[in-house]
VMD Tcl script that builds the backbone (N, CA, C; Angstrom):
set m [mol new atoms 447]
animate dup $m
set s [atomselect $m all]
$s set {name element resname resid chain x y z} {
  {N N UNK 1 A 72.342 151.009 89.395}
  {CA C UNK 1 A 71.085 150.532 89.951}
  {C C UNK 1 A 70.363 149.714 88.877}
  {N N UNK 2 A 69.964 148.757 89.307}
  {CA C UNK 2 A 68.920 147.933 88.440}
  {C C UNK 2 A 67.986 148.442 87.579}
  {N N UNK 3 A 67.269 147.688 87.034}
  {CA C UNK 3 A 66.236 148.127 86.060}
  {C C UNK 3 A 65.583 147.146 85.481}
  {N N UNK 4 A 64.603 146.126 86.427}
  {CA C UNK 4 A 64.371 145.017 85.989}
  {C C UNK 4 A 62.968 144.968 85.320}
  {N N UNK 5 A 62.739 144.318 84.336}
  {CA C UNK 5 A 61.434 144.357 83.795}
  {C C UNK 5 A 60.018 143.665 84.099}
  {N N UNK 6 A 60.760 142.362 84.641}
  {CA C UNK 6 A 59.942 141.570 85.672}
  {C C UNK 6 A 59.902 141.379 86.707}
  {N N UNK 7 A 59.456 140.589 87.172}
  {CA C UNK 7 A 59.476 140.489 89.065}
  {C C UNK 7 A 59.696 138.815 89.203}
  {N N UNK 8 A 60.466 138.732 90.152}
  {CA C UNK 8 A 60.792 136.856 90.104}
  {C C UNK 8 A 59.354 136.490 90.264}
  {N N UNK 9 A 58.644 136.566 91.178}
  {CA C UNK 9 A 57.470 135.823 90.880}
  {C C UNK 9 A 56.324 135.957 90.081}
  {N N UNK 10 A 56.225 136.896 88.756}
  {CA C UNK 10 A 55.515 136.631 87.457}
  {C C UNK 10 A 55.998 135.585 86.553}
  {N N UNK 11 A 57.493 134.880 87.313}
  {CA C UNK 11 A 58.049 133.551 86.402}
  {C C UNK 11 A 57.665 132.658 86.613}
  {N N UNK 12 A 57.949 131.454 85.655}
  {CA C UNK 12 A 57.607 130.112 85.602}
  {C C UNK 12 A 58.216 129.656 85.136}
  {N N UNK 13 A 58.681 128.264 85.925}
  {CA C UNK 13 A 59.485 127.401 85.446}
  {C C UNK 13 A 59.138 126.904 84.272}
  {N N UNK 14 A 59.434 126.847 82.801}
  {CA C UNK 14 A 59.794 126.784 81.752}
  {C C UNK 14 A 59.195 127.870 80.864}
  {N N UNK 15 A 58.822 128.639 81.464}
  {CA C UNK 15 A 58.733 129.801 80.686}
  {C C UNK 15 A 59.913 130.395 79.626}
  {N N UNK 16 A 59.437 130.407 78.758}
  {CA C UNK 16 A 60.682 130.956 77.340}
  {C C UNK 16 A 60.318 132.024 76.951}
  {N N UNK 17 A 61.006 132.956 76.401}
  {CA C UNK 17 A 60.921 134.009 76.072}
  {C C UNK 17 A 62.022 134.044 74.161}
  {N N UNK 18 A 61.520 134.216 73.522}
  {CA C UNK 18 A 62.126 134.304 71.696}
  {C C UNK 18 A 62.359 135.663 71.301}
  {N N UNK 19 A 63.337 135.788 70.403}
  {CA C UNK 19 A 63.374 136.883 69.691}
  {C C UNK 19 A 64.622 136.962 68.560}
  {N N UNK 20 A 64.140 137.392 67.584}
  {CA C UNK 20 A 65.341 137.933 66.122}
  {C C UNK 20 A 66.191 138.579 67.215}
  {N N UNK 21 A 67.521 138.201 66.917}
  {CA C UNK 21 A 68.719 138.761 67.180}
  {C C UNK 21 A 69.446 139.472 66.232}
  {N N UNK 22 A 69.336 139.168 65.017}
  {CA C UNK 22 A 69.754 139.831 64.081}
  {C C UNK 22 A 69.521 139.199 62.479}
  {N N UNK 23 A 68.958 140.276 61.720}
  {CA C UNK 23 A 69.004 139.325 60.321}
  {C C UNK 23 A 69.831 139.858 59.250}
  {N N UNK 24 A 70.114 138.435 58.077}
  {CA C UNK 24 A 70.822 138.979 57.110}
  {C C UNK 24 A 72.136 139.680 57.488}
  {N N UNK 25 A 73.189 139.033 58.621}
  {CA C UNK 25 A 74.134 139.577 59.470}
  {C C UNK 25 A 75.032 140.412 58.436}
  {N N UNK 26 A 75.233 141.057 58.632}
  {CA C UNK 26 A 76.102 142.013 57.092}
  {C C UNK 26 A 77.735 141.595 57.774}
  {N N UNK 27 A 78.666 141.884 56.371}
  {CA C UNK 27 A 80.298 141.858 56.762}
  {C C UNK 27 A 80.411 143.344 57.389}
  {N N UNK 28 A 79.393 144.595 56.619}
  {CA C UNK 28 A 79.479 145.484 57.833}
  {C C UNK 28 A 79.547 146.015 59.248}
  {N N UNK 29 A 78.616 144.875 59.346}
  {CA C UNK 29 A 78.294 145.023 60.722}
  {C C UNK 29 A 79.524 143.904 61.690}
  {N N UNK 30 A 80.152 142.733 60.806}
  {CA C UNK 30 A 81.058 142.224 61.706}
  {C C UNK 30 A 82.349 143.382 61.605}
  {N N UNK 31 A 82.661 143.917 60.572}
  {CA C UNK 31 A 83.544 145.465 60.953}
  {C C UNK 31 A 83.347 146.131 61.810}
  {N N UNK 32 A 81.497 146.218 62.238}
  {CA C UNK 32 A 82.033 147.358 63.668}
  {C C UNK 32 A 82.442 147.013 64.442}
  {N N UNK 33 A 82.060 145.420 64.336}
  {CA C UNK 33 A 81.975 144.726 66.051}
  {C C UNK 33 A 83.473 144.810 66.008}
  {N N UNK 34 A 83.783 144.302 64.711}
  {CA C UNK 34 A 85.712 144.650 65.107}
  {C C UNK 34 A 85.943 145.907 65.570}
  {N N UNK 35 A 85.578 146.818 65.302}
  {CA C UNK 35 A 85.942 148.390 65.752}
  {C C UNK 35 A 85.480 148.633 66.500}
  {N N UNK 36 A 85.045 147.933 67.557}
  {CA C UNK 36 A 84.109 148.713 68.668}
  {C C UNK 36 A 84.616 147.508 69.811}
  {N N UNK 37 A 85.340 146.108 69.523}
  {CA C UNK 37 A 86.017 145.130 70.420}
  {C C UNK 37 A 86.878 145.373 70.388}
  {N N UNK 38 A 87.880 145.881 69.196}
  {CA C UNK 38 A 88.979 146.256 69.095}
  {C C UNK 38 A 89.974 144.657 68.577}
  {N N UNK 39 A 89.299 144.135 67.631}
  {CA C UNK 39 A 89.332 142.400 67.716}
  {C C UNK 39 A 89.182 142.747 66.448}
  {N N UNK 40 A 90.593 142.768 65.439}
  {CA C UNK 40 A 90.703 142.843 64.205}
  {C C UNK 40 A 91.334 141.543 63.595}
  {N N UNK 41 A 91.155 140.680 63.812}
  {CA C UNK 41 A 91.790 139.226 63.586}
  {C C UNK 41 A 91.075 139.281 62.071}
  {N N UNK 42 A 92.122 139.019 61.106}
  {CA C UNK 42 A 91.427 139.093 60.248}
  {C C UNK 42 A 90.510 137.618 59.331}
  {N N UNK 43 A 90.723 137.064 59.587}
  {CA C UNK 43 A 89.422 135.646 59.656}
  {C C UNK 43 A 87.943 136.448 59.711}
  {N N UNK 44 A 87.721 137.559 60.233}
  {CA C UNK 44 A 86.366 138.145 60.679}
  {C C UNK 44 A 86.374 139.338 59.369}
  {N N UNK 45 A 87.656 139.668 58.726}
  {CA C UNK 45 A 86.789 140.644 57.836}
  {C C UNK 45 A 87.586 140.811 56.372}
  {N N UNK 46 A 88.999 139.864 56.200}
  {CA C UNK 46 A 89.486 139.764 55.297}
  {C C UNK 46 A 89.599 138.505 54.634}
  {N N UNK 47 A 88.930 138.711 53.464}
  {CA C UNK 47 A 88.045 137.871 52.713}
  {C C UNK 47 A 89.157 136.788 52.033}
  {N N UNK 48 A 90.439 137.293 51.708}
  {CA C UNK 48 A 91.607 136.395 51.376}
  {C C UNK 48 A 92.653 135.939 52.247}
  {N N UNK 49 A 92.583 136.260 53.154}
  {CA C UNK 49 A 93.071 135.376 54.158}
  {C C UNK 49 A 92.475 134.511 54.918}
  {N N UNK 50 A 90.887 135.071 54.871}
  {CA C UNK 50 A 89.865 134.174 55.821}
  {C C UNK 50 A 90.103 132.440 54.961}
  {N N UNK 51 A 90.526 132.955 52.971}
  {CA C UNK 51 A 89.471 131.575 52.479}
  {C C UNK 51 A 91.296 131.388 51.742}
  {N N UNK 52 A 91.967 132.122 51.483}
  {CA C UNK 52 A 93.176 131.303 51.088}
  {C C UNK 52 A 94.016 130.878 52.241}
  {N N UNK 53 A 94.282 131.607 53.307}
  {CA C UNK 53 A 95.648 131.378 54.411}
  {C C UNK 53 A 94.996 130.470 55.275}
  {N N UNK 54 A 93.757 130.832 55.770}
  {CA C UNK 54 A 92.831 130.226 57.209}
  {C C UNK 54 A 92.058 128.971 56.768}
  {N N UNK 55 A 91.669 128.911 55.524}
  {CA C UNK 55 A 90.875 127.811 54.750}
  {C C UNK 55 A 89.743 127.979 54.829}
  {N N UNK 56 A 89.148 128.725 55.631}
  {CA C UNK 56 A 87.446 129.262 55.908}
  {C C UNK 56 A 86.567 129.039 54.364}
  {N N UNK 57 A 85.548 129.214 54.221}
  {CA C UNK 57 A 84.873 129.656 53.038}
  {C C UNK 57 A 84.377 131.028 52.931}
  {N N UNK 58 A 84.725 131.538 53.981}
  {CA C UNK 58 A 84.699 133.167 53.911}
  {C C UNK 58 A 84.815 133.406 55.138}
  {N N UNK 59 A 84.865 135.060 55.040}
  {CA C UNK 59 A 84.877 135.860 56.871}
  {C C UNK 59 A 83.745 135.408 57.311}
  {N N UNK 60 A 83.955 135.156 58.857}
  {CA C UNK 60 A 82.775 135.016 60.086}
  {C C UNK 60 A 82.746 135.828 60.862}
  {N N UNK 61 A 81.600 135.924 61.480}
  {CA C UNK 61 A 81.736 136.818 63.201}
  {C C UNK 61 A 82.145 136.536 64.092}
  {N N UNK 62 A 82.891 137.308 65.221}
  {CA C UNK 62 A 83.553 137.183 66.047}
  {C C UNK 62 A 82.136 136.146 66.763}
  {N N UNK 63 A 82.702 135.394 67.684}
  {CA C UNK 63 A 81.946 134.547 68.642}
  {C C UNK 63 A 81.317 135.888 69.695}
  {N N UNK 64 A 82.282 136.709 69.973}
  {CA C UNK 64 A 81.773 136.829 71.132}
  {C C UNK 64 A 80.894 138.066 70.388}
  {N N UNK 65 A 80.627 138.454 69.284}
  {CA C UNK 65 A 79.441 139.467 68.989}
  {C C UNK 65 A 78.105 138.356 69.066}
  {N N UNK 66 A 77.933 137.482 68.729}
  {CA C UNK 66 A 77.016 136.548 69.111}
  {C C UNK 66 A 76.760 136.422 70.454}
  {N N UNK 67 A 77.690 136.027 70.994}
  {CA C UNK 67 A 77.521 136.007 72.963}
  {C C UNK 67 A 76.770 137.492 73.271}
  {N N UNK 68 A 77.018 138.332 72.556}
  {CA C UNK 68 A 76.469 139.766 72.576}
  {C C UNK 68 A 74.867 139.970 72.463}
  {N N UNK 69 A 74.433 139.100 71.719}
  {CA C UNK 69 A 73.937 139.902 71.216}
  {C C UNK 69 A 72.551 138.768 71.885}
  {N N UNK 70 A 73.234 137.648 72.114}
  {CA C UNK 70 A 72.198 136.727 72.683}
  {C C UNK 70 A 72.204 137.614 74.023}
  {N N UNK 71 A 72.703 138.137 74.497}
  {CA C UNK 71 A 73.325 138.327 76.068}
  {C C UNK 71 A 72.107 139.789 76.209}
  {N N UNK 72 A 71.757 140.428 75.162}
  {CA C UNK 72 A 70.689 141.127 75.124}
  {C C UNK 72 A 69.251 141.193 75.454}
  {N N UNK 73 A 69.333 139.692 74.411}
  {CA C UNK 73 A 67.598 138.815 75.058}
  {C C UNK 73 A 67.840 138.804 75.853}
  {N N UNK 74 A 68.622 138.131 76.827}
  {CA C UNK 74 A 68.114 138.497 78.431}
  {C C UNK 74 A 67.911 139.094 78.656}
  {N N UNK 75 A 68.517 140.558 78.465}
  {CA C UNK 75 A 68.332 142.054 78.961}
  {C C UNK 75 A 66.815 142.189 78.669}
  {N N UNK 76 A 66.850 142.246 77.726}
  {CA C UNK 76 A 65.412 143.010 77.043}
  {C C UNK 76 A 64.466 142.237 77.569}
  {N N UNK 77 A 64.296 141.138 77.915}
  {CA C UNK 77 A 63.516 139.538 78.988}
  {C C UNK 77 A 63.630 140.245 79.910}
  {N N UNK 78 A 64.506 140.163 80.751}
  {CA C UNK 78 A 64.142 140.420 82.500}
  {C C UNK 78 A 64.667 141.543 82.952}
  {N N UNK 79 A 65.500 142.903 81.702}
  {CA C UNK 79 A 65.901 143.527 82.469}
  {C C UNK 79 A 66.992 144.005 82.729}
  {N N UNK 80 A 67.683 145.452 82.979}
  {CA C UNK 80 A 69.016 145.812 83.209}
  {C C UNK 80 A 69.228 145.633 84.491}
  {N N UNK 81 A 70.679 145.724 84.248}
  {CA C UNK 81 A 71.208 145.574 85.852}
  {C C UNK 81 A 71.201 143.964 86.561}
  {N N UNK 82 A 70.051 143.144 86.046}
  {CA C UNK 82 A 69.862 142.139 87.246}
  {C C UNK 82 A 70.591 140.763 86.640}
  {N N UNK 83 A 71.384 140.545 85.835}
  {CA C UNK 83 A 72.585 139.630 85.486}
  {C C UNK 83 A 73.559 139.218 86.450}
  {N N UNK 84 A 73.627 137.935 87.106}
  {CA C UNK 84 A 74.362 137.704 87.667}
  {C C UNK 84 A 75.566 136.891 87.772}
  {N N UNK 85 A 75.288 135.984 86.297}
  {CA C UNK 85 A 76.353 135.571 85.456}
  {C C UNK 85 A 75.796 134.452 84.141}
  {N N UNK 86 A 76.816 134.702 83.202}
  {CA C UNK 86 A 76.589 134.647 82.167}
  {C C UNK 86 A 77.471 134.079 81.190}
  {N N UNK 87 A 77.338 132.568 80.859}
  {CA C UNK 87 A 78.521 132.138 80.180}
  {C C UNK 87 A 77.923 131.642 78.846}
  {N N UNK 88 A 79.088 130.997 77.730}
  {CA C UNK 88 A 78.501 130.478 76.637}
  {C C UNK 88 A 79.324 129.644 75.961}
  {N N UNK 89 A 78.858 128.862 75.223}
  {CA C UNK 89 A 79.668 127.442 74.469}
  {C C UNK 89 A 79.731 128.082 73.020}
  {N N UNK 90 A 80.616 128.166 72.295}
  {CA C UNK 90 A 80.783 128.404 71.003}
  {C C UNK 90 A 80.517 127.531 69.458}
  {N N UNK 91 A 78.943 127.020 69.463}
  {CA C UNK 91 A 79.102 125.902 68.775}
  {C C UNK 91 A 79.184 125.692 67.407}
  {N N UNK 92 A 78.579 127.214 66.346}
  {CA C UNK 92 A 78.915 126.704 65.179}
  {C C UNK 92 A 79.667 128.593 64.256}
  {N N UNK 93 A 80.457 128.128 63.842}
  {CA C UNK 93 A 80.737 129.640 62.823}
  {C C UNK 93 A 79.073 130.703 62.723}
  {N N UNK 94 A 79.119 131.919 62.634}
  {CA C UNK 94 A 77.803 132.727 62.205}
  {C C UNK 94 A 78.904 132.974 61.010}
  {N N UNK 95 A 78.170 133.391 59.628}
  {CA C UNK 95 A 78.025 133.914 58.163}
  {C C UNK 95 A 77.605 134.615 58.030}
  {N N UNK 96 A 78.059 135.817 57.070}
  {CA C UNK 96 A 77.555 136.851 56.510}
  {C C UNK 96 A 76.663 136.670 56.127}
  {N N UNK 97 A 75.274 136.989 56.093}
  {CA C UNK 97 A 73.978 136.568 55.843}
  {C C UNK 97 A 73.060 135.857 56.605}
  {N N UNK 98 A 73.905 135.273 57.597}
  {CA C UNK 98 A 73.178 134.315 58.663}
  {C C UNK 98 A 71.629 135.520 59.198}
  {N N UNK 99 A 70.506 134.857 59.412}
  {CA C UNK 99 A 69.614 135.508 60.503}
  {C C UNK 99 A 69.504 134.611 61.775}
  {N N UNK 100 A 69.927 134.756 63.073}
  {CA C UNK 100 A 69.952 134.659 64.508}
  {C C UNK 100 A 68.663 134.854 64.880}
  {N N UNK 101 A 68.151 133.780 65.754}
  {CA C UNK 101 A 67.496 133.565 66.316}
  {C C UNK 101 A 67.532 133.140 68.133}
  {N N UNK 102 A 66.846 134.151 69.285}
  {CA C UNK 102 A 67.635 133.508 70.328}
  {C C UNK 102 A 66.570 132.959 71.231}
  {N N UNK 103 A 66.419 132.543 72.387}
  {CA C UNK 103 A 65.480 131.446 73.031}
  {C C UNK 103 A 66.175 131.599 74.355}
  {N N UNK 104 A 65.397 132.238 75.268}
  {CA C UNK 104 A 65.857 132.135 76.687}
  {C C UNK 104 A 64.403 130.961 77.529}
  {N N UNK 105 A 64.779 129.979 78.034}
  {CA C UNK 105 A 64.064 129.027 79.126}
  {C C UNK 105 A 64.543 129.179 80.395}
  {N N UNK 106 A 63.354 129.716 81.538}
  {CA C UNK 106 A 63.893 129.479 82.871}
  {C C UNK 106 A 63.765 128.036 83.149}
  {N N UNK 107 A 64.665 127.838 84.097}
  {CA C UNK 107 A 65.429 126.267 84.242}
  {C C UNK 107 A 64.504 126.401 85.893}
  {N N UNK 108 A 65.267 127.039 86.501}
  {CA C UNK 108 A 65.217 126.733 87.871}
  {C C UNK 108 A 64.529 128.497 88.316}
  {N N UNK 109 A 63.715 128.315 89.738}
  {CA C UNK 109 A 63.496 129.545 90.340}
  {C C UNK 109 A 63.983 129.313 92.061}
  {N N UNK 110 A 64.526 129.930 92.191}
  {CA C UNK 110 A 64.503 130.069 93.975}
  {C C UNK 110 A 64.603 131.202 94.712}
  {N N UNK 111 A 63.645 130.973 95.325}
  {CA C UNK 111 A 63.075 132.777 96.511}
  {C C UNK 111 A 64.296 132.858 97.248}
  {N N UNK 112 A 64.905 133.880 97.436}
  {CA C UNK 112 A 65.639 134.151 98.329}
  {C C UNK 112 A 65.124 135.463 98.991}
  {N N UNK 113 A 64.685 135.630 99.900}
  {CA C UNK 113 A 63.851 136.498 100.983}
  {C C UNK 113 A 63.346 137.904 99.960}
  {N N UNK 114 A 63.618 138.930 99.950}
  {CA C UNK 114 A 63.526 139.792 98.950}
  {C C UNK 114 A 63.594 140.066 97.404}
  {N N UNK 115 A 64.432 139.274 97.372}
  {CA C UNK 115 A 64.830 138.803 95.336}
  {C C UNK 115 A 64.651 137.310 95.172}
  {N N UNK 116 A 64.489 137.022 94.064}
  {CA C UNK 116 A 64.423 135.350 93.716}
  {C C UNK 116 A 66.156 135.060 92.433}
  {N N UNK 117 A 66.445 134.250 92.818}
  {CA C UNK 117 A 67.486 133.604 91.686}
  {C C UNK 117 A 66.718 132.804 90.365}
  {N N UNK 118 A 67.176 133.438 89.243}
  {CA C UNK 118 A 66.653 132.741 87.804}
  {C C UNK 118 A 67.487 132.120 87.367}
  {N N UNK 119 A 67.383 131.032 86.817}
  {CA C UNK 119 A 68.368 129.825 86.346}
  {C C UNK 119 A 67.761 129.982 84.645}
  {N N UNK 120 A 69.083 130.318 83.575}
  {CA C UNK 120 A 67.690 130.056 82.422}
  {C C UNK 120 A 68.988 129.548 81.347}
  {N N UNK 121 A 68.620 128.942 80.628}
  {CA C UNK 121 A 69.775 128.401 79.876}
  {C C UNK 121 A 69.065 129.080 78.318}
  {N N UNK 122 A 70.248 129.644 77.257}
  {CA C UNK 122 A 69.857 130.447 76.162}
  {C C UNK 122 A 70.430 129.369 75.027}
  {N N UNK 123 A 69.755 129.604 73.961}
  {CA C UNK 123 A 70.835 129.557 72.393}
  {C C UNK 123 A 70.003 130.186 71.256}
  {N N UNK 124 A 71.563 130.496 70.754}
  {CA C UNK 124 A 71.131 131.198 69.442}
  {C C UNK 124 A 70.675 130.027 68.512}
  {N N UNK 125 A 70.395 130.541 67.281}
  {CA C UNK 125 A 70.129 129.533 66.074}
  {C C UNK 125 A 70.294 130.081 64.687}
  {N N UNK 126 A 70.976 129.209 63.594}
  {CA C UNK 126 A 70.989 130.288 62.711}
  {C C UNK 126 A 69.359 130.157 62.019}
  {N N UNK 127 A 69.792 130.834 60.718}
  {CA C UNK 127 A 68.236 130.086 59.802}
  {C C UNK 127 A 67.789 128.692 59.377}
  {N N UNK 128 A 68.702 127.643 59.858}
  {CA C UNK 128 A 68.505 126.541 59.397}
  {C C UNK 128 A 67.986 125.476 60.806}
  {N N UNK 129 A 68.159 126.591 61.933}
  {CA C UNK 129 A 67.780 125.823 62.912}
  {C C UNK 129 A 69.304 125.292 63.493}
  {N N UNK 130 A 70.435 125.428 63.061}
  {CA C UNK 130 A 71.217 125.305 63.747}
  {C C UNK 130 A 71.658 126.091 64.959}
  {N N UNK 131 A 72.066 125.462 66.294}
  {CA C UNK 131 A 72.546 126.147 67.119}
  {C C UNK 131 A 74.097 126.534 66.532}
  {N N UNK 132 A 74.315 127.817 67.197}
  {CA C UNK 132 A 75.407 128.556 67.084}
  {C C UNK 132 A 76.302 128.839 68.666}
  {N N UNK 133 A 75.177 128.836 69.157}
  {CA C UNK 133 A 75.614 129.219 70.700}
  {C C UNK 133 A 74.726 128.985 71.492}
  {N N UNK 134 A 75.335 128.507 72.491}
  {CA C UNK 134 A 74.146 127.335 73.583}
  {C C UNK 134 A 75.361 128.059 75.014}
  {N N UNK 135 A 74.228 128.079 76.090}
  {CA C UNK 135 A 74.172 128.836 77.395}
  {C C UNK 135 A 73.914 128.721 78.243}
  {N N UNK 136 A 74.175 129.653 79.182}
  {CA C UNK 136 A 73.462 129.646 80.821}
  {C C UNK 136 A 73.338 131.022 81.336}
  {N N UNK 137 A 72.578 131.189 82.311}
  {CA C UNK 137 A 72.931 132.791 83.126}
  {C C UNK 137 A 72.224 132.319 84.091}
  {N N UNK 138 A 72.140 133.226 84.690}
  {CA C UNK 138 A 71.687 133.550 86.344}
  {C C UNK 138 A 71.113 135.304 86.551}
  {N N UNK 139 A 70.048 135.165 87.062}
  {CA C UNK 139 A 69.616 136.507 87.643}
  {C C UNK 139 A 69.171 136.740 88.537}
  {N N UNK 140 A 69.210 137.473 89.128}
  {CA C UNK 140 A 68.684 138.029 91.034}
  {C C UNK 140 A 67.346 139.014 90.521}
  {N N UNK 141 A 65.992 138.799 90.811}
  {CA C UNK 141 A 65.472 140.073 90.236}
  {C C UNK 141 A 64.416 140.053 91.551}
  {N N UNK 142 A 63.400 141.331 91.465}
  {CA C UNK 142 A 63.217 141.616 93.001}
  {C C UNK 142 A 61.702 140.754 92.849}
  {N N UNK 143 A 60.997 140.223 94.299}
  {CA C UNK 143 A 60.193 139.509 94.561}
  {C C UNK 143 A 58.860 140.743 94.599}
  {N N UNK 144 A 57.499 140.524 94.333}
  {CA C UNK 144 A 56.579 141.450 94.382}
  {C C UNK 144 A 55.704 141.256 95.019}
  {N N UNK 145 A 55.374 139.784 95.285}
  {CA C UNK 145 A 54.614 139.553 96.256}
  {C C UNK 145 A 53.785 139.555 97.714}
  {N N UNK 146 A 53.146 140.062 97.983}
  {CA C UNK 146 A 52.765 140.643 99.229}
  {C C UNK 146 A 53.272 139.401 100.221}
  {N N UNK 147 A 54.105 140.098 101.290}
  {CA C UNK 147 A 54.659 139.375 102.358}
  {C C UNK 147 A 55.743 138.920 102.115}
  {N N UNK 148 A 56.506 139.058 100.675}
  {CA C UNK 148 A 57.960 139.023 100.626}
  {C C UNK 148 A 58.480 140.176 100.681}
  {N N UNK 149 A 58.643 141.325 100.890}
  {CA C UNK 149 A 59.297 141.973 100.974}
  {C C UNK 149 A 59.481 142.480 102.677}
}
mol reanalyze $m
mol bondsrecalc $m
mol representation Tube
mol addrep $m
């Protein structure tokens, strides 16, 4: 069952919503994500193969702990349960040390009788203002308005 935090119509079209995703990303913490994805490629946590075999300048994070973790701000924005899809472009390496920054904008709103559809496109950023990961989702969340329901 759902668990939404807002109601489609307290939105607005370009309404954004910000938040730290993570700072000072530790190589610890890309170890759990390996141990907890089960995604031990070692580019993500072995430091001589990442920069002698792979050519890297060191281990990175898995992409998709980023897709993760952006994929949260939404949550924590509008809400469990009401995700209705959710994709992402992979655009730059994250670094041990990186701090993430994420940015959800609703794009589009449309009422659909009882719930409304949210259109909102996301990206992360590291500390330099670079994007890392650029997005889209979709959410169904319920209408509150007297005479929609």
């Amino acid at each position: 069952m759902s668990n939404p935090k807002r109601s489609f119509d307290g939105l607005k079209e370009g309404e954004t919503f910000e938040a730290t995703l993570v700072e000072n990303l530790t190589r610890t913490q890309i170890v759990q994500y390996a141990a907890g994805s089960g995604d031990f490629n070692p580019i993500h946590h072995d430091e001589t193969f990442a920069t002698k075999i792979a050519g890297y300048p060191s281990v990175f994070a898995h992409g998709m702990l980023t897709m993760g973790l952006l994929g949260r701000l939404i949550t924590d924005w509008l809400g469990d349960g009401v995700l209705g899809s959710y994709g992402v472009r992979f655009v730059r390496q994250v670094w041990p040390g990186d701090t993430l920054r994420g940015r959800g904008v609703v794009k589009r709103l449309e009422p659909q009788g009882r719930h409304g559809l949210v259109e909102i496109e996301v990206v992360a950023t590291n500390q330099k203002g670079d994007p890392v990961v650029t997005g889209s989702a979709t959410a169904l969340l319920p209408r509150r308005e007297a005479g929609s329901i």
